[in-house]
C-alpha positions as CSV (number, residue, x, y, z in Angstrom):
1,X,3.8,24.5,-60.4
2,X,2.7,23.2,-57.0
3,X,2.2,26.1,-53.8
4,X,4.0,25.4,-50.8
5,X,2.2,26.1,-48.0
6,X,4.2,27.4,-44.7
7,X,2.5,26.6,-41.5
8,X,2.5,29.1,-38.9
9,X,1.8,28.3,-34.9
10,X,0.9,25.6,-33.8
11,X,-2.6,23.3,-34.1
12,X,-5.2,22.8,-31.9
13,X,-4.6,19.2,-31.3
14,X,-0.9,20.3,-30.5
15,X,-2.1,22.5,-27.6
16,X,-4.3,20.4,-26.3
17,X,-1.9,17.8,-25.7
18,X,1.0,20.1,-24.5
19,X,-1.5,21.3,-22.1
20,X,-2.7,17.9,-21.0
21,X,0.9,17.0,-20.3
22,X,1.8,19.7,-18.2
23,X,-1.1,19.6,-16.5
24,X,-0.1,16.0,-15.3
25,X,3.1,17.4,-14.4
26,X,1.6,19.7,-12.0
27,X,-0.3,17.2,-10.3
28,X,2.1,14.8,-9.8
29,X,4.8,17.4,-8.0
30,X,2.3,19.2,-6.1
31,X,1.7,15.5,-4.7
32,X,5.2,15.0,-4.1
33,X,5.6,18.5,-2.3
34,X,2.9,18.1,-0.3
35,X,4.4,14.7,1.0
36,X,7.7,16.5,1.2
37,X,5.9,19.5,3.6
38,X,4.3,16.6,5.7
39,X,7.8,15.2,6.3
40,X,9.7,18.1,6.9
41,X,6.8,19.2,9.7
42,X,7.5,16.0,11.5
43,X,11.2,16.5,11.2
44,X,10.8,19.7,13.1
45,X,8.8,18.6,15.6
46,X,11.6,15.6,16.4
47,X,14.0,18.1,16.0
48,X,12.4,20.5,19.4
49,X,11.3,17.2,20.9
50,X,15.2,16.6,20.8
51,X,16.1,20.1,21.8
52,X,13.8,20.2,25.0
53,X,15.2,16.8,26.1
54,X,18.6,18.7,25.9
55,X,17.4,21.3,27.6
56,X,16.1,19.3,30.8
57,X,19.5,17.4,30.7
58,X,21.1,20.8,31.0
59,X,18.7,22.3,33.6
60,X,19.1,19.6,36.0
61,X,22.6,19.7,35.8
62,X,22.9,23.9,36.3
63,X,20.3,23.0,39.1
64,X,21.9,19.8,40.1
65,X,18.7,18.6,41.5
66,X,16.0,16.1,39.6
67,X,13.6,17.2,37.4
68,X,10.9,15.3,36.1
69,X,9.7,15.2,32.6
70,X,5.9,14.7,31.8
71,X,4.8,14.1,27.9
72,X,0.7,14.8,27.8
73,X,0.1,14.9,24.1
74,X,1.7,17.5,22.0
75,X,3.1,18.6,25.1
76,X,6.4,18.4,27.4
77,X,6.1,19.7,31.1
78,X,9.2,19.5,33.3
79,X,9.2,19.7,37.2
80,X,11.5,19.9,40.1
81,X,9.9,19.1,43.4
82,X,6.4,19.1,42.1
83,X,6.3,22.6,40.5
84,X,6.3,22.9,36.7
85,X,10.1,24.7,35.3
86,X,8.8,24.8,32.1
87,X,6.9,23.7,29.0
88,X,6.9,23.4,25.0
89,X,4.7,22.8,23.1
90,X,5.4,21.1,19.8
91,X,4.7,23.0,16.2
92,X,2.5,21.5,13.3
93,X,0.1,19.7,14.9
94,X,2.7,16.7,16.1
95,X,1.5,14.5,18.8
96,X,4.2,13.1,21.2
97,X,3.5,9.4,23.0
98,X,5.8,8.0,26.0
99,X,6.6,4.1,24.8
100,X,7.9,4.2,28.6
101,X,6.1,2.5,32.0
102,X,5.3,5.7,34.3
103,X,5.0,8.4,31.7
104,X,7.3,10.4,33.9
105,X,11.0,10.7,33.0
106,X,13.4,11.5,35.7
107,X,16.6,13.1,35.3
108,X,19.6,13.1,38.1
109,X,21.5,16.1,39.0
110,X,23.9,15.1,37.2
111,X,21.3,15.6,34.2
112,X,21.0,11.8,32.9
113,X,17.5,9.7,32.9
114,X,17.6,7.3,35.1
115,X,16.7,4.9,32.2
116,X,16.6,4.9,28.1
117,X,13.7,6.7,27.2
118,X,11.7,5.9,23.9
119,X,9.1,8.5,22.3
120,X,6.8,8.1,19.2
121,X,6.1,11.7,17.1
122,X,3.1,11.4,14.9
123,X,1.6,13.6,12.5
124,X,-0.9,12.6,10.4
125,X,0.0,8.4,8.7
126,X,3.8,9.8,9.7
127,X,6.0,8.8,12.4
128,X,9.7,9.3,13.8
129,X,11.0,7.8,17.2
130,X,13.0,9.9,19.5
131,X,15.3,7.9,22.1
132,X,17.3,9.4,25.1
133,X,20.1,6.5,25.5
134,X,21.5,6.5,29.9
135,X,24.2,8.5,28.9
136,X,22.4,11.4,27.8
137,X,22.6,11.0,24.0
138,X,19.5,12.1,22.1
139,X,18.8,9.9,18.8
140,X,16.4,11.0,16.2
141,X,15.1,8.1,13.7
């Protein structure tokens, strides 16, 4: 009569290459979630860029006076007559750039600009555009 031998566990060579497989599975989504962070930061920083536009359209209307809206980097300063209203800042490190001749953005009482208005968000190799159409519509892309 022939033994039968009964394997218990698992062999070396077995866990190595479990482990070598997971292991590539980890690196691969903690790539893809970092890219996924990186876009969602952007998409926040379009998202107040958007809000503060808003927010000047609605200021110069409860005001009904114009109020001018400067972009100096990462950040939005608007003005009525010369003095500064208010300010944001945008979060994560986003950097905001006018596409516009002047770099100032005027809004009537009536709170529309006075022309379409294009902006570029960039963070890091990513970018979104912002527009502000004449009638006051805010488009995030």
């Amino acid at each position: 009569m022939t033994a039968i031998k009964t394997r218990r566990g698992f062999s070396l060579l077995e866990l190595l290459v479990t482990i070598a497989i997971l292991g590539i599975l980890v690196a691969l989504s903690t790539l893809f979630l970092n890219q996924y962070i990186q876009r969602l930061r952007l998409n926040e920083a379009s998202r107040t860029l958007a809000d503060t536009l808003r927010r000047v359209s609605d200021e110069a209307i409860t005001q009904s006076r114009q109020l001018d809206l400067v972009v100096a980097g990462d950040t939005l300063i608007w003005r009525a007559d010369g003095a500064e209203i208010g300010r944001q800042v945008l979060p994560n490190g986003a950097t905001v750039s006018d596409q516009n001749p002047g770099g100032t953005i005027s809004y009537t009482g009536r709170g529309l600009p006075l022309q379409q208005v294009r902006f570029e968000i960039s963070r890091g190799s990513l970018n979104r555009q912002v527009f502000m159409l004449p009638t006051g519509m805010v488009i995030q892309q």
